[in-house]
N, C-alpha and C positions, 0 to 999 in steps of 0.2 A: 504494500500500500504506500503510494505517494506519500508525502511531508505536507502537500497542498490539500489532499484529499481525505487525508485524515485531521488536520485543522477544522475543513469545514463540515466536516460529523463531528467533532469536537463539541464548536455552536450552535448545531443543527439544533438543538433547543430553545436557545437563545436569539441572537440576532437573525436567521433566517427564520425562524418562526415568528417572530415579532415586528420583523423590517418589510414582511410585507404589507403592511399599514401603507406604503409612499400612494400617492395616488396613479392613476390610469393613464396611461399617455396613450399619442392618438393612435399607436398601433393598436389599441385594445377597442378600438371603434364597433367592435362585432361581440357580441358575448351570448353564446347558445346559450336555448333557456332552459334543455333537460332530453335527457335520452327520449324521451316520448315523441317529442318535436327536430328532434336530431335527422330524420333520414328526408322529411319535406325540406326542410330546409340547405340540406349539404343538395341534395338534387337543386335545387334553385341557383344555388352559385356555381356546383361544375355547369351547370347550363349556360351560363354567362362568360364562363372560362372558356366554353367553348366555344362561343363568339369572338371571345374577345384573348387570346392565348399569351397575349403577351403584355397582358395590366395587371403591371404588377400587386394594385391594390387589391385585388379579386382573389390573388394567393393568400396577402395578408389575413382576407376578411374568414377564406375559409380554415385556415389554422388557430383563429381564433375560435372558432367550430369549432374543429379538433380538439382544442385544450379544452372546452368546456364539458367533454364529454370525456377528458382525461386522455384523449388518443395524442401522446407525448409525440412520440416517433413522427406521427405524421403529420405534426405542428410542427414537425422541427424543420419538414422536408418544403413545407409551403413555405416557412418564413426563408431557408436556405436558397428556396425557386424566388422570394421575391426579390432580396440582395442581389442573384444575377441581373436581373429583369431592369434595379433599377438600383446601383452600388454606390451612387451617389447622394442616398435618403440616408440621414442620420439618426431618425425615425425606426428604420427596419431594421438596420443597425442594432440599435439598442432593445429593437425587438427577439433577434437572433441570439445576442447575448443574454436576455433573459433565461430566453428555454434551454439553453447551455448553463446558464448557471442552473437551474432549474434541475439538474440531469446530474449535477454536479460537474460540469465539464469546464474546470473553474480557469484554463491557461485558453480554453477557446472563447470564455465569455468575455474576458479580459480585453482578448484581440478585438472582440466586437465595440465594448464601448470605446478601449481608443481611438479605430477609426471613426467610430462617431464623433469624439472631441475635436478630431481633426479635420472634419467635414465640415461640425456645426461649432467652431468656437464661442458660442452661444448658449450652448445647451450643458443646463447645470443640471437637467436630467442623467445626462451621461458620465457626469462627475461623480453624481452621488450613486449611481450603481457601482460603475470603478472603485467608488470611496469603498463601498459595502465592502467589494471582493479584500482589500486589504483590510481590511475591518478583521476581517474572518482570517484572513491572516496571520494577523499578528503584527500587519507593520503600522503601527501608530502613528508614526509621526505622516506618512505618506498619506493615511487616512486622513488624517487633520486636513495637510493640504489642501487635496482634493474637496471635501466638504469646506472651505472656505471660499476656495474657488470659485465653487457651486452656488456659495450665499452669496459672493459679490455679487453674481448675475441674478439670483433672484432670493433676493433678502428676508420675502415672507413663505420659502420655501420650507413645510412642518417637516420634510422629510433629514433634512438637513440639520435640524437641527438635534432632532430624534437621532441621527447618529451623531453627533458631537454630544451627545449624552451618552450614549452606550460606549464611546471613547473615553469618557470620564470613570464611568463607571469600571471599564476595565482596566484601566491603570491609575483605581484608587482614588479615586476625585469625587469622593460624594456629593458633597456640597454645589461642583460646579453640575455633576452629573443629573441632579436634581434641577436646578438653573434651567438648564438645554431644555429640559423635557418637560419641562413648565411654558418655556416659550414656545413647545414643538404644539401643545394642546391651545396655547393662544392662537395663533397661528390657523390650528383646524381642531376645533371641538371634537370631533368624530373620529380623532386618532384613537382607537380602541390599545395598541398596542405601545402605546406614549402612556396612558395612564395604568397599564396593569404594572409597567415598570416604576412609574411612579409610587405605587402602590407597594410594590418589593420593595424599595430603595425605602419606604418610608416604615414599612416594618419593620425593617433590620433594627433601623432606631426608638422601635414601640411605641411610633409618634402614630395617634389616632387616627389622621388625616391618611393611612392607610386604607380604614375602611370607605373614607369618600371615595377615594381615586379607584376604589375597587367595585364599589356602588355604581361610579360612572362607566366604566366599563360593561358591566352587567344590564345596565341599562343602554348600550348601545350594541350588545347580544347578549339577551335575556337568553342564552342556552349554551352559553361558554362552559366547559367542562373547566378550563383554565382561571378565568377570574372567578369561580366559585370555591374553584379547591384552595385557591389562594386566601379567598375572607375567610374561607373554616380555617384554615391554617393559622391566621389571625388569630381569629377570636380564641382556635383554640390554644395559643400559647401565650393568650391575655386575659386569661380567667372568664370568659365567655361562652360556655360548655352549650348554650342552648342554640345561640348563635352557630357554635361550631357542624352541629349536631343537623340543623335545620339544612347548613349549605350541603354537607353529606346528604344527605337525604334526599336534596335534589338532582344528586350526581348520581343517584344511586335509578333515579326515576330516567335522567336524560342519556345516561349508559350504563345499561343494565349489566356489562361486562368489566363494569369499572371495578377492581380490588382493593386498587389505595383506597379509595373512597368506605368503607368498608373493615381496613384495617385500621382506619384516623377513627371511625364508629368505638372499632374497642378498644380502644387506647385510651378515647375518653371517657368509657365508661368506665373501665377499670381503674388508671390511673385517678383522674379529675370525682369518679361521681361514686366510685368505691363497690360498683358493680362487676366485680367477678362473672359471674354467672352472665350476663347479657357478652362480657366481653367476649365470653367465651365463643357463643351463637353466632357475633359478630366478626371474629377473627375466623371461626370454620366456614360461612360463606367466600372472605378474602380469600381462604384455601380452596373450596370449590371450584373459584374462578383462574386461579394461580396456584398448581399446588408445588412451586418450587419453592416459593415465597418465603425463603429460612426465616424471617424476621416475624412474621406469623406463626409460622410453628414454634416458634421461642415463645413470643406472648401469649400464644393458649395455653403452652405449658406453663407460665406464668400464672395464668389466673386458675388453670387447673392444683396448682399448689397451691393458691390459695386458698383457693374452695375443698383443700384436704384430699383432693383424690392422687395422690402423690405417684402413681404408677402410670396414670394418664401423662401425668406434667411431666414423670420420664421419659416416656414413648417419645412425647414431642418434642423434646430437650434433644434426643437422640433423633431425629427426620432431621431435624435442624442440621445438627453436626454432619450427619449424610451430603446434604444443599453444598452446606459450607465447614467444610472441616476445622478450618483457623476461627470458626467462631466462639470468643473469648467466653462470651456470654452465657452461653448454652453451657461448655464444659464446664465450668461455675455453676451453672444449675443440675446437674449431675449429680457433681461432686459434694454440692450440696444435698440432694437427695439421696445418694447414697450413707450421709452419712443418719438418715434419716430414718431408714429401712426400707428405700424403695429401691423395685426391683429392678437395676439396670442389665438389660442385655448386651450393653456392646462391654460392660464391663463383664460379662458372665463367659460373651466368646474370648475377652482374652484369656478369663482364666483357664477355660476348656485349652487355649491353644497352650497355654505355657506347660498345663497337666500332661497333653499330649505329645508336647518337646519332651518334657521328664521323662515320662514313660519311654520314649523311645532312644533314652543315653544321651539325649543331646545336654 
Protein backbone atom coordinates (compact mmCIF):
# COMPACT_ATOMS: atom_id res chain seq x y z
CA UNK A 1 0.00 0.00 0.00
CA UNK A 2 1.17 3.50 -1.17
CA UNK A 3 2.32 6.24 1.67
CA UNK A 4 -0.44 8.40 -0.38
CA UNK A 5 -3.13 5.82 -0.16
CA UNK A 6 -2.89 4.96 3.12
CA UNK A 7 -2.83 8.79 4.47
CA UNK A 8 -6.19 9.12 2.88
CA UNK A 9 -7.82 6.00 4.72
CA UNK A 10 -6.16 7.24 7.51
CA UNK A 11 -8.81 10.52 7.38
CA UNK A 12 -11.25 8.74 5.53
CA UNK A 13 -13.34 9.49 8.78
CA UNK A 14 -12.57 12.79 9.02
CA UNK A 15 -11.91 15.24 6.44
CA UNK A 16 -13.34 13.29 3.42
CA UNK A 17 -16.36 12.48 5.26
CA UNK A 18 -16.89 15.93 6.53
CA UNK A 19 -15.29 18.04 3.48
CA UNK A 20 -17.95 17.14 1.41
CA UNK A 21 -20.06 19.82 2.88
CA UNK A 22 -18.09 22.49 -0.14
CA UNK A 23 -20.95 23.32 -2.25
CA UNK A 24 -21.99 22.15 -6.07
CA UNK A 25 -20.01 23.43 -8.84
CA UNK A 26 -21.54 23.73 -12.37
CA UNK A 27 -20.40 20.33 -13.27
CA UNK A 28 -22.99 18.85 -10.99
CA UNK A 29 -25.71 20.77 -13.02
CA UNK A 30 -27.52 17.01 -13.60
CA UNK A 31 -28.36 15.03 -10.22
CA UNK A 32 -30.52 11.77 -10.89
CA UNK A 33 -33.27 11.55 -8.79
CA UNK A 34 -33.28 7.56 -7.98
CA UNK A 35 -32.94 4.09 -9.44
CA UNK A 36 -36.74 4.05 -10.40
CA UNK A 37 -36.21 7.19 -12.69
CA UNK A 38 -32.64 6.11 -13.66
CA UNK A 39 -33.25 4.15 -17.05
CA UNK A 40 -36.07 7.08 -18.74
CA UNK A 41 -33.84 9.38 -18.09
CA UNK A 42 -30.19 7.82 -19.14
CA UNK A 43 -32.39 6.88 -22.49
CA UNK A 44 -33.06 10.62 -22.98
CA UNK A 45 -29.53 11.90 -22.87
CA UNK A 46 -27.73 8.94 -24.89
CA UNK A 47 -30.53 10.03 -27.32
CA UNK A 48 -29.13 13.59 -27.56
CA UNK A 49 -25.46 12.07 -27.41
CA UNK A 50 -26.55 10.62 -30.25
CA UNK A 51 -27.39 13.71 -32.16
CA UNK A 52 -25.02 15.52 -30.86
CA UNK A 53 -21.49 13.06 -30.27
CA UNK A 54 -19.25 15.40 -29.74
CA UNK A 55 -20.90 18.04 -26.65
CA UNK A 56 -19.03 17.61 -24.46
CA UNK A 57 -21.72 18.85 -21.81
CA UNK A 58 -24.01 15.82 -22.63
CA UNK A 59 -21.20 13.45 -21.23
CA UNK A 60 -20.92 15.64 -18.32
CA UNK A 61 -24.70 15.62 -17.69
CA UNK A 62 -24.90 11.92 -18.01
CA UNK A 63 -22.05 10.86 -15.53
CA UNK A 64 -23.66 12.87 -13.24
CA UNK A 65 -26.59 10.14 -13.98
CA UNK A 66 -24.07 7.69 -13.40
CA UNK A 67 -22.87 8.84 -9.92
CA UNK A 68 -26.23 9.40 -8.80
CA UNK A 69 -27.02 5.81 -9.03
CA UNK A 70 -23.42 5.07 -7.80
CA UNK A 71 -22.21 3.76 -11.35
CA UNK A 72 -18.42 5.11 -10.24
CA UNK A 73 -16.73 3.42 -13.35
CA UNK A 74 -18.96 4.81 -15.70
CA UNK A 75 -18.95 8.46 -14.29
CA UNK A 76 -15.47 8.27 -14.41
CA UNK A 77 -15.43 7.29 -18.39
CA UNK A 78 -18.14 10.31 -19.23
CA UNK A 79 -16.24 12.86 -17.21
CA UNK A 80 -12.70 11.38 -18.94
CA UNK A 81 -14.84 11.50 -22.71
CA UNK A 82 -15.78 15.00 -21.61
CA UNK A 83 -11.96 16.44 -20.86
CA UNK A 84 -11.04 15.14 -24.49
CA UNK A 85 -14.10 16.72 -26.11
CA UNK A 86 -13.35 19.95 -24.44
CA UNK A 87 -9.41 20.06 -22.29
CA UNK A 88 -9.69 23.59 -22.09
CA UNK A 89 -12.83 23.63 -19.34
CA UNK A 90 -11.58 24.14 -15.89
CA UNK A 91 -14.89 23.05 -15.00
CA UNK A 92 -14.50 19.30 -16.01
CA UNK A 93 -11.25 19.55 -14.93
CA UNK A 94 -12.10 19.74 -11.51
CA UNK A 95 -14.94 17.50 -12.22
CA UNK A 96 -12.57 14.46 -13.26
CA UNK A 97 -10.58 15.19 -10.38
CA UNK A 98 -13.28 14.70 -8.13
CA UNK A 99 -14.38 11.20 -9.19
CA UNK A 100 -10.54 10.20 -8.95
CA UNK A 101 -10.30 11.47 -5.65
CA UNK A 102 -13.50 9.95 -5.03
CA UNK A 103 -11.88 6.36 -6.12
CA UNK A 104 -9.15 7.34 -4.07
CA UNK A 105 -6.93 7.99 -7.13
CA UNK A 106 -5.34 10.71 -5.19
CA UNK A 107 -1.78 11.60 -7.78
CA UNK A 108 -4.51 11.52 -10.77
CA UNK A 109 -6.89 13.85 -8.98
CA UNK A 110 -4.10 16.10 -8.01
CA UNK A 111 -3.03 16.21 -11.97
CA UNK A 112 -6.68 17.39 -12.45
CA UNK A 113 -7.03 20.35 -10.30
CA UNK A 114 -3.71 21.60 -11.21
CA UNK A 115 -4.60 21.81 -14.69
CA UNK A 116 -7.56 23.49 -13.77
CA UNK A 117 -5.54 26.38 -11.71
CA UNK A 118 -3.77 26.62 -14.68
CA UNK A 119 -6.58 27.16 -17.09
CA UNK A 120 -8.61 29.14 -14.60
CA UNK A 121 -6.30 31.22 -12.42
CA UNK A 122 -9.49 32.39 -11.04
CA UNK A 123 -10.86 29.44 -9.79
CA UNK A 124 -10.60 29.15 -5.91
CA UNK A 125 -12.63 26.02 -6.56
CA UNK A 126 -9.74 24.38 -7.62
CA UNK A 127 -7.56 25.56 -4.93
CA UNK A 128 -9.56 24.28 -2.25
CA UNK A 129 -10.00 20.67 -3.73
CA UNK A 130 -5.84 20.75 -4.24
CA UNK A 131 -5.90 22.29 -0.70
CA UNK A 132 -8.05 19.06 0.49
CA UNK A 133 -5.67 16.55 -1.23
CA UNK A 134 -2.65 17.95 0.81
CA UNK A 135 -4.95 18.35 3.75
CA UNK A 136 -5.16 14.52 3.63
CA UNK A 137 -1.65 14.40 3.22
CA UNK A 138 -0.13 15.68 5.79
CA UNK A 139 1.49 18.71 4.18
CA UNK A 140 0.22 21.63 6.05
CA UNK A 141 1.94 24.35 5.26
CA UNK A 142 1.08 23.74 1.26
CA UNK A 143 -2.58 23.33 2.40
CA UNK A 144 -2.57 26.73 4.05
CA UNK A 145 -1.32 28.04 0.83
CA UNK A 146 -3.57 26.94 -1.30
CA UNK A 147 -6.77 27.68 0.88
CA UNK A 148 -5.51 31.24 1.18
CA UNK A 149 -5.05 31.52 -2.38
CA UNK A 150 -8.44 30.23 -2.73
CA UNK A 151 -10.00 33.00 -0.08
CA UNK A 152 -8.04 35.95 -1.83
CA UNK A 153 -10.22 35.14 -4.84
CA UNK A 154 -13.37 34.44 -3.05
CA UNK A 155 -13.37 35.64 0.50
CA UNK A 156 -16.90 34.54 1.45
CA UNK A 157 -15.99 31.07 0.29
CA UNK A 158 -17.45 28.54 3.66
CA UNK A 159 -15.54 25.88 2.10
CA UNK A 160 -12.24 27.53 2.66
CA UNK A 161 -12.60 28.25 5.57
CA UNK A 162 -13.81 24.90 6.87
CA UNK A 163 -10.51 23.64 5.82
CA UNK A 164 -8.24 26.38 7.43
CA UNK A 165 -10.10 24.97 10.55
CA UNK A 166 -9.54 21.32 10.05
CA UNK A 167 -5.60 22.75 9.44
CA UNK A 168 -5.83 24.18 12.90
CA UNK A 169 -7.34 21.40 14.36
CA UNK A 170 -4.66 19.06 13.02
CA UNK A 171 -1.66 20.77 14.18
CA UNK A 172 -3.10 21.67 17.42
CA UNK A 173 -4.77 25.01 17.00
CA UNK A 174 -7.89 24.84 18.99
CA UNK A 175 -8.70 28.09 19.43
CA UNK A 176 -7.97 29.23 15.81
CA UNK A 177 -9.60 25.80 14.69
CA UNK A 178 -12.63 26.88 16.29
CA UNK A 179 -12.21 30.62 14.65
CA UNK A 180 -12.36 29.15 10.97
CA UNK A 181 -15.28 27.05 11.58
CA UNK A 182 -17.25 29.79 13.18
CA UNK A 183 -16.74 31.85 10.06
CA UNK A 184 -17.19 28.63 7.79
CA UNK A 185 -21.04 28.47 9.32
CA UNK A 186 -21.34 32.58 8.94
CA UNK A 187 -20.52 32.21 5.64
CA UNK A 188 -23.39 29.30 4.87
CA UNK A 189 -25.66 28.30 7.69
CA UNK A 190 -26.25 24.98 6.11
CA UNK A 191 -22.64 23.64 6.41
CA UNK A 192 -23.87 20.51 8.32
CA UNK A 193 -20.29 19.23 8.45
CA UNK A 194 -18.62 22.86 9.93
CA UNK A 195 -20.82 22.54 12.90
CA UNK A 196 -20.70 18.78 13.93
CA UNK A 197 -17.00 19.68 14.15
CA UNK A 198 -17.63 22.47 15.99
CA UNK A 199 -19.49 20.46 18.10
CA UNK A 200 -16.38 17.81 18.65
CA UNK A 201 -13.86 20.71 19.10
CA UNK A 202 -16.31 22.09 21.79
CA UNK A 203 -16.77 18.87 23.75
CA UNK A 204 -13.27 18.08 24.04
CA UNK A 205 -13.50 21.24 26.40
CA UNK A 206 -17.04 20.39 28.03
CA UNK A 207 -18.15 23.61 26.84
CA UNK A 208 -22.18 23.35 26.46
CA UNK A 209 -22.26 25.13 23.35
CA UNK A 210 -21.50 21.55 22.14
CA UNK A 211 -24.93 20.56 22.34
CA UNK A 212 -26.14 23.71 20.17
CA UNK A 213 -23.62 23.04 17.31
CA UNK A 214 -24.87 19.46 17.43
CA UNK A 215 -28.60 20.47 17.75
CA UNK A 216 -27.86 22.43 14.55
CA UNK A 217 -26.61 19.99 12.70
CA UNK A 218 -29.47 17.60 13.50
CA UNK A 219 -31.66 20.00 12.59
CA UNK A 220 -30.38 20.22 9.02
CA UNK A 221 -30.42 16.11 8.89
CA UNK A 222 -32.85 15.01 11.31
CA UNK A 223 -31.48 11.31 10.40
CA UNK A 224 -27.66 11.67 10.93
CA UNK A 225 -26.56 8.60 12.43
CA UNK A 226 -23.26 10.92 13.05
CA UNK A 227 -24.46 14.05 14.87
CA UNK A 228 -26.69 11.83 17.05
CA UNK A 229 -24.14 9.58 18.40
CA UNK A 230 -22.13 12.56 18.98
CA UNK A 231 -24.82 14.45 21.41
CA UNK A 232 -25.21 10.87 23.31
CA UNK A 233 -21.74 10.80 23.51
CA UNK A 234 -22.03 14.39 25.11
CA UNK A 235 -24.52 14.20 27.28
CA UNK A 236 -23.27 10.86 28.09
CA UNK A 237 -19.84 11.91 29.50
CA UNK A 238 -21.74 15.16 31.09
CA UNK A 239 -23.82 13.56 33.47
CA UNK A 240 -26.81 13.50 31.19
CA UNK A 241 -27.82 9.74 31.01
CA UNK A 242 -31.50 10.44 29.75
CA UNK A 243 -30.33 12.64 27.11
CA UNK A 244 -27.75 10.19 26.29
CA UNK A 245 -30.08 7.36 26.29
CA UNK A 246 -32.81 9.10 24.03
CA UNK A 247 -30.09 9.81 21.06
CA UNK A 248 -29.21 5.83 21.38
CA UNK A 249 -32.42 5.09 20.84
CA UNK A 250 -32.83 6.98 17.98
CA UNK A 251 -29.90 5.32 16.28
CA UNK A 252 -31.03 2.36 17.29
CA UNK A 253 -34.68 3.02 15.22
CA UNK A 254 -32.65 4.95 12.19
CA UNK A 255 -30.12 1.73 11.98
CA UNK A 256 -31.22 -1.13 13.12
CA UNK A 257 -27.70 -2.63 12.54
CA UNK A 258 -26.10 -0.09 14.47
CA UNK A 259 -23.95 -1.87 17.67
CA UNK A 260 -22.10 1.12 19.16
CA UNK A 261 -25.32 2.48 19.47
CA UNK A 262 -26.22 -0.37 21.70
CA UNK A 263 -23.00 -0.84 23.47
CA UNK A 264 -23.15 3.27 24.69
CA UNK A 265 -27.08 1.79 25.90
CA UNK A 266 -25.13 -0.58 28.44
CA UNK A 267 -22.49 1.37 29.47
CA UNK A 268 -24.81 3.79 30.68
CA UNK A 269 -26.85 1.60 32.23
CA UNK A 270 -24.53 -0.12 34.07
CA UNK A 271 -21.86 2.31 34.60
CA UNK A 272 -24.14 5.82 35.20
CA UNK A 273 -27.71 4.23 36.20
CA UNK A 274 -26.33 1.07 38.28
CA UNK A 275 -28.24 -1.22 36.16
CA UNK A 276 -26.48 -4.44 35.71
CA UNK A 277 -29.18 -6.43 34.42
CA UNK A 278 -30.42 -4.10 31.58
CA UNK A 279 -26.69 -3.62 30.67
CA UNK A 280 -26.58 -6.81 30.37
CA UNK A 281 -29.61 -7.27 27.53
CA UNK A 282 -28.20 -4.31 26.11
CA UNK A 283 -24.50 -5.28 25.56
CA UNK A 284 -25.99 -9.12 24.10
CA UNK A 285 -27.81 -7.29 21.37
CA UNK A 286 -24.29 -5.01 20.52
CA UNK A 287 -23.06 -8.94 20.21
CA UNK A 288 -25.90 -10.14 18.17
CA UNK A 289 -25.11 -7.55 15.72
CA UNK A 290 -21.00 -7.76 16.06
CA UNK A 291 -20.06 -10.78 17.63
CA UNK A 292 -16.38 -9.99 17.55
CA UNK A 293 -16.96 -6.86 19.47
CA UNK A 294 -14.15 -7.88 22.50
CA UNK A 295 -15.09 -4.78 24.36
CA UNK A 296 -18.69 -6.03 24.77
CA UNK A 297 -18.00 -9.37 25.71
CA UNK A 298 -15.70 -7.74 28.47
CA UNK A 299 -18.63 -5.59 29.71
CA UNK A 300 -21.23 -8.26 29.83
CA UNK A 301 -18.92 -10.01 31.74
CA UNK A 302 -18.63 -7.17 33.70
CA UNK A 303 -22.09 -6.66 34.65
CA UNK A 304 -22.59 -10.46 34.78
CA UNK A 305 -20.08 -10.24 37.92
CA UNK A 306 -21.87 -8.18 39.13
CA UNK A 307 -25.16 -9.57 39.06
CA UNK A 308 -23.16 -12.64 40.94
CA UNK A 309 -23.21 -15.07 38.06
CA UNK A 310 -19.55 -15.31 38.10
CA UNK A 311 -19.06 -18.36 35.48
CA UNK A 312 -21.04 -16.27 32.95
CA UNK A 313 -18.76 -13.20 33.51
CA UNK A 314 -15.90 -15.82 32.92
CA UNK A 315 -17.11 -17.35 29.80
CA UNK A 316 -17.07 -13.66 28.47
CA UNK A 317 -13.81 -12.47 30.04
CA UNK A 318 -12.42 -15.47 28.06
CA UNK A 319 -14.48 -14.61 24.00
CA UNK A 320 -12.81 -11.55 24.81
CA UNK A 321 -9.25 -12.71 25.32
CA UNK A 322 -10.06 -15.19 22.05
CA UNK A 323 -11.04 -11.33 20.00
CA UNK A 324 -8.07 -9.85 21.45
CA UNK A 325 -5.43 -11.79 23.34
CA UNK A 326 -3.28 -8.53 24.75
CA UNK A 327 -6.52 -7.45 26.40
CA UNK A 328 -5.38 -6.14 29.71
CA UNK A 329 -8.72 -5.91 30.92
CA UNK A 330 -10.30 -9.16 30.59
CA UNK A 331 -7.09 -11.16 31.93
CA UNK A 332 -7.61 -8.87 35.07
CA UNK A 333 -11.01 -10.01 35.11
CA UNK A 334 -10.14 -13.70 35.09
CA UNK A 335 -7.75 -13.58 37.37
CA UNK A 336 -9.98 -11.98 39.38
CA UNK A 337 -12.49 -14.58 39.19
CA UNK A 338 -10.41 -17.12 39.48
CA UNK A 339 -9.41 -16.15 42.57
CA UNK A 340 -13.03 -16.10 43.33
CA UNK A 341 -14.09 -19.61 42.54
CA UNK A 342 -15.01 -19.35 39.02
CA UNK A 343 -14.72 -21.68 36.65
CA UNK A 344 -12.17 -20.68 34.05
CA UNK A 345 -11.55 -22.80 31.07
CA UNK A 346 -8.70 -21.53 29.40
CA UNK A 347 -7.09 -21.67 32.79
CA UNK A 348 -8.26 -25.50 33.00
CA UNK A 349 -6.76 -26.24 29.34
CA UNK A 350 -3.58 -25.07 30.59
CA UNK A 351 -3.47 -27.03 33.40
CA UNK A 352 -4.67 -30.30 31.39
CA UNK A 353 -1.80 -29.24 28.99
CA UNK A 354 1.02 -29.00 31.51
CA UNK A 355 -0.47 -32.42 33.37
CA UNK A 356 -0.17 -33.95 29.93
CA UNK A 357 3.61 -32.52 29.26
CA UNK A 358 4.35 -34.20 32.85
CA UNK A 359 2.87 -37.26 32.14
CA UNK A 360 4.80 -37.67 29.01
CA UNK A 361 8.68 -36.87 30.66
CA UNK A 362 8.70 -33.61 29.29
Amino acid sequence: MSMRFSLLILLASGLLACGRGRPYSAHDMVRGTGIDSFPEQLQQIEARIVDAPDDAALYVQRAALYRSVDSVRQATNDWMRAVTLDSTNASYRIGLGDIFYERTMVEQAEQQFRRAMALDPNSADARFRSAEIQLVLRNYRQAMDLVNDGLRIDPNAAQGYFQKGWIYMETGDTTRAISSLRTAVEQDPGFYSAFVQLGLLSARKHDPLALQYYNTAIALRPNSVEALYNKGMFAQENGMDSLALDCYDRIKTLDPDNALAWYNSGWVHMEHLGDPRKAVHDFSKALDLETNYYQAWYNRGVAMERLGSLDSAAADYQVALVIRPDYELAAQGLQRLQKKGAYIKLFEKRKDAQRSGTSNGQ
